[in-house]
C-alpha positions in Angstrom: 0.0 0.0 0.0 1.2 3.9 -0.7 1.5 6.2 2.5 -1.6 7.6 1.3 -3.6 4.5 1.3 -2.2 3.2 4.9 -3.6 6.8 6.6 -7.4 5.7 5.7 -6.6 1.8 6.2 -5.6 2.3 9.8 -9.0 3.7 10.3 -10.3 -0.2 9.1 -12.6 -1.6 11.8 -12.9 1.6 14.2 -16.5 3.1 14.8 -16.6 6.3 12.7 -18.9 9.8 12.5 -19.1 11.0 9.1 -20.6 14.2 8.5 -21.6 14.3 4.5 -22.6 17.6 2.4 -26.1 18.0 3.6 -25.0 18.4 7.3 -26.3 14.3 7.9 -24.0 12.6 10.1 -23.5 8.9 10.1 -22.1 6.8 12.7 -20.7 3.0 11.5 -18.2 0.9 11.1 -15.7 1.6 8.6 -15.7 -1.5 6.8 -13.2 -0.4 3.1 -12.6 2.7 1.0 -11.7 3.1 -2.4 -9.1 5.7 -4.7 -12.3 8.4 -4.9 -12.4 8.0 -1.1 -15.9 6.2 -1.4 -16.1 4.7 2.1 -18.6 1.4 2.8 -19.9 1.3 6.8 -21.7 -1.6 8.6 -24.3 -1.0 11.6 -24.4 2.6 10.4 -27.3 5.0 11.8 -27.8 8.2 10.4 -28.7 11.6 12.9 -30.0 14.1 11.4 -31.0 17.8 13.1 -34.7 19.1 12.1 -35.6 22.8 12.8 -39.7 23.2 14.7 -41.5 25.5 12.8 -42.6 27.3 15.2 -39.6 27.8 16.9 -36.5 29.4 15.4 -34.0 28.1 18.3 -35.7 24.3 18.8 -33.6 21.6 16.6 -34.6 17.6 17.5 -32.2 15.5 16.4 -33.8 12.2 14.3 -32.1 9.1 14.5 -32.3 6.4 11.6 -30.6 3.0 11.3 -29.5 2.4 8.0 -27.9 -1.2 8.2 -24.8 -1.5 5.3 -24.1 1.9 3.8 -22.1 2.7 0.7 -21.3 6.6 0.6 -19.9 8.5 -2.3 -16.7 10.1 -1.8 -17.6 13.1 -3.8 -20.5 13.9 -0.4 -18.0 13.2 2.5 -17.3 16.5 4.1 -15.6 14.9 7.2 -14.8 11.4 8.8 -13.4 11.0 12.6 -13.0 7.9 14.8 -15.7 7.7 17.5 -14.1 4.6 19.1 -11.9 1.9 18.3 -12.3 -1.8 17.2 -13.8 -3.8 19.5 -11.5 -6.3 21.5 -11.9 -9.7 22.8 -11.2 -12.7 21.4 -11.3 -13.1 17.9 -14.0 -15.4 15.9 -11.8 -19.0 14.9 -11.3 -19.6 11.2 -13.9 -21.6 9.4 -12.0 -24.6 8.0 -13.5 -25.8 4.7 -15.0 -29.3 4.0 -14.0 -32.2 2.5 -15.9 -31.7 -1.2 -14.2 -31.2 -4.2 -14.7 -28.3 -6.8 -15.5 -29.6 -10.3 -17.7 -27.5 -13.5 -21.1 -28.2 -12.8 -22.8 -30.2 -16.2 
């Protein structure tokens, strides 16, 4: 990997906020990334601030879960750690079976 790339893979794994260019923020794991910088997140939920009408200074922020995300680089305004990978033991390696691969027909 170039310098560049080993910056945004360091990030792999870590619960992220990303704020995109509609002022949404999503929170997720930060599951790969790309050359354009578009980023894929798991678990992600999306918070979002909605103004009252009748009141100028009242905002109530909305919270959506999304699931798997992909998100455009071209929309990403920002992206910060919020915590990082979770530790404990890690999940054994499935071994694979006995079968064969062969063309089916």
């Amino acid at each position: 990997m170039s310098g560049r790339n080993t910056r945004m893979a360091q990030w792999l794994d870590y619960r992220v906020r990303v704020t995109i260019s509609d002022q949404r923020m999503l929170v997720g794991t930060f599951m790969a990334f790309d050359k354009y910088m578009n980023v894929v997140l798991a678990d992600c939920e999306e918070f979002r601030k909605i103004k009252s009408k009748g009141r100028k200074d009242d905002e109530k922020e909305v919270k959506r879960t999304l699931g798997f995300v992909v998100l455009r680089g071209e929309t990403i305004v920002s992206l910060m750690a919020e915590a990082p990978p979770p530790t404990g033991p890690k999940k054994p390696e499935i071994q694979p079976g006995p079968g064969r691969g062969q063309v089916a027909g």
